[in-house]
N, C-alpha and C positions, 0 to 999 in steps of 0.2 A: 504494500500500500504506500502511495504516493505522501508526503509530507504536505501537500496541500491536502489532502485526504484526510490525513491527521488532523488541520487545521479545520478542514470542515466539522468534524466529529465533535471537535470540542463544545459543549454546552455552554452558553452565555453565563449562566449563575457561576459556569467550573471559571470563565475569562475573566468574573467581578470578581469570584474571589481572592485571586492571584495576587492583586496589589493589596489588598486588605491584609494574606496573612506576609506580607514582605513586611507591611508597615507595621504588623505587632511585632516581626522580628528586629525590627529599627529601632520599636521602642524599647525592646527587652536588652537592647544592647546598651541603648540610653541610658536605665536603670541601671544596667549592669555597672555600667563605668560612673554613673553618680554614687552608689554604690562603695564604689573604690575612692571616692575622691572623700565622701563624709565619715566614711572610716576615718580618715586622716586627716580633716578641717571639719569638723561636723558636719552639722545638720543645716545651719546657718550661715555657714562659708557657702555652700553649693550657690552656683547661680548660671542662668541659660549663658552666661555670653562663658566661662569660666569649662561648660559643659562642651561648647561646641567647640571649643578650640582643641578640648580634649578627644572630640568623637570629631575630629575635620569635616566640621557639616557649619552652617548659616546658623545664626542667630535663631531666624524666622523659622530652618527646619526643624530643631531641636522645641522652638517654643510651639507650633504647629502639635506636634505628639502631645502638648500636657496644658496648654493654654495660663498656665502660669508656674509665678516658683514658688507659690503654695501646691502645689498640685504635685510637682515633680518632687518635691522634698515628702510627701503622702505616698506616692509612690515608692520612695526611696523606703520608708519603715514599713511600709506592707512587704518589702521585697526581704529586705531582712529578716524579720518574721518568718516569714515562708521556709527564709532558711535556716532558721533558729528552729523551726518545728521539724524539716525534713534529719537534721543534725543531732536533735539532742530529743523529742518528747518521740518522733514515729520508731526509732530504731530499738526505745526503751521496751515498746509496748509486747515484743517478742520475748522480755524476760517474763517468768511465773510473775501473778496476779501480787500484789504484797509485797513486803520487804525488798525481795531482791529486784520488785519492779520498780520501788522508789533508790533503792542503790544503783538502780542502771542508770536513771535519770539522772541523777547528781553527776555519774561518771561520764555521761557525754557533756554534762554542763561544763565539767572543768577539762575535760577535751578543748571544746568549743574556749573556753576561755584563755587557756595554755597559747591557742592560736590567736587569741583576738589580744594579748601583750603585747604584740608589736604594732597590731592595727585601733586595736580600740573598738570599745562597742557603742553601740548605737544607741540601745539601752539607756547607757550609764550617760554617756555625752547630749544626749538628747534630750533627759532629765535635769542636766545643768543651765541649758539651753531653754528650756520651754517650761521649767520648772512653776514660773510666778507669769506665763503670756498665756491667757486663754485662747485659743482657737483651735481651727481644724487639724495642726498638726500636734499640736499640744495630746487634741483628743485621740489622735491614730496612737501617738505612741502608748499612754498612759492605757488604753484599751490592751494594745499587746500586751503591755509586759502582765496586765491585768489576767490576758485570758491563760498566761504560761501560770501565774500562781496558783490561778485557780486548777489548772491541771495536777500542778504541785499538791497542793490539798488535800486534792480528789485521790491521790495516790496515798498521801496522810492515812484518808478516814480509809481506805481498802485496808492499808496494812493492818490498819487498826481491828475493821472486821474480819480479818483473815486470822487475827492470833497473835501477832507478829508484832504488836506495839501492845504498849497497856490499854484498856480499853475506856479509865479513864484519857485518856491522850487531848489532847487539846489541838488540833489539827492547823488550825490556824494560826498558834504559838508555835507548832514544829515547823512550819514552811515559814514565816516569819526566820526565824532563827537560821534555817537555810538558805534564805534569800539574803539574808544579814553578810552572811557567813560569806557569799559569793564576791558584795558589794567592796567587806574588805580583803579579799586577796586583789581584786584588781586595784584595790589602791595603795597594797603592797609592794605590789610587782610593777605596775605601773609608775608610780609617783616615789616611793619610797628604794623600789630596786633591790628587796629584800630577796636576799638566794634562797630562802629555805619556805618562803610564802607556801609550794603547793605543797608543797611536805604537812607545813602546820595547817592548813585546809582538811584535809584529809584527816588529820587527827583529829579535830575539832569536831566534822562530820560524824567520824565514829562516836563521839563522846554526845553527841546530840543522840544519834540513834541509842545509844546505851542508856542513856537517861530516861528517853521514851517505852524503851523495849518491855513487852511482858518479861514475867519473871522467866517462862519458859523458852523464850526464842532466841535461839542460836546465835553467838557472835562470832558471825562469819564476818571476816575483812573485805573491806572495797576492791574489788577489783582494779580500783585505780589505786590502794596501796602497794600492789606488786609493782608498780611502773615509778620509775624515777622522773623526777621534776622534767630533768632534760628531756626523757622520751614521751614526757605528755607533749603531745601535739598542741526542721520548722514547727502550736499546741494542743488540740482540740481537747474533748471531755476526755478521760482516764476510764478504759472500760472495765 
């Protein structure tokens, strides 16, 4: 069959959509590389003209995908997110129900974290950033980190039903405490440049879990205590 043949064949909806999905991959590249850039000037450095010089495209091409730099910077923490969920809560959810499903979580968190010492998180930076500015990006971040705790939690009150925590437990004072616990290593390691930060993490962790633990549940170590500092390297409901 002839290449005009070919071209005949093609259905009008299959020719419109062609340039639709180029331009979601334009934008996902957009993302990608703002992405890169807020890691390392935050959330509030990013800017279109700052963008396109980075992606070799027009002002007008870059501002065209997102109609402003509230919108592009929304983008930016949904995308983070995404990968905050795909990294640290989906990979968890393959450990058993309980305990060692809330130990999986912690141990991709401080994965994820080990690697975000040189770039920085979005999270923590974004916090500083839009702490005390009410609006729409204030609200994207403050929802994420929102919907990861509540994953957290929810992983709490399991272990709890499972045996594996006291059943007095307070579920929202245990993720509190692990989220505490998160905030300062990065400001250990980050600001402070303390060598032994993920070492004393990890032990802190255990001593949260030991505190919480029924009297009968097993004190198994973190699998992220077998890994040395140096070889450490997106949330929905907890089912």
């Amino acid at each position: 069959m002839s290449l005009a043949s070919n071209i005949k064949r093609i259905r009008p909806e299959t020719a419109m959509a062609r340039p639709m999905q180029k331009g979601q991959q334009t934008k996902a590249a957009i993302v990608d590389a703002a992405l890169g850039l807020a890691t390392q000037i935050g959330l509030e450095g990013l800017s279109i003209g700052a963008l396109a010089e980075v992606m070799q495209m027009s002002k007008s091409g870059v501002f065209a995908h997102f109609g402003s730099r509230e919108e592009l910077q929304i983008s930016v923490v949904r995308e983070y997110h995404t990968r905050f969920e795909d990294e640290v809560f989906y990979p968890a959810m393959s450990a058993p129900r309980g305990l060692p499903r809330l130990r999986a979580l912690f141990d991709n968190w401080m994965k994820r974290t080990s690697v975000e010492i040189e770039s920085g998180c979005i999270y923590i930076s974004g916090a500083v950033e839009f702490d005390d500015r009410p609006g729409p990006v204030r609200d994207a971040l403050a929802s994420s980190v929102n919907t990861w705790l509540t994953a957290m939690r929810r992983a709490v009150e399991i272990a709890v039903s499972e045996g594996h925590l006291s059943p007095g437990t307070d579920a929202s004072q245990m993720a509190f405490e692990i989220h505490a616990l998160i905030l300062a290593l990065h400001y250990e390691v980050r600001f402070l440049r303390s060598p032994d930060s993920l070492r004393r993490a990890v032990t802190a962790f255990e001593g949260i879990v030991t505190r919480f633990s029924a009297a009968s549940a097993p004190a198994a170590p973190s699998a992220t205590a077998a890994r040395t500092p140096r070889n450490l390297p997106r949330s929905g409901a907890v089912r």
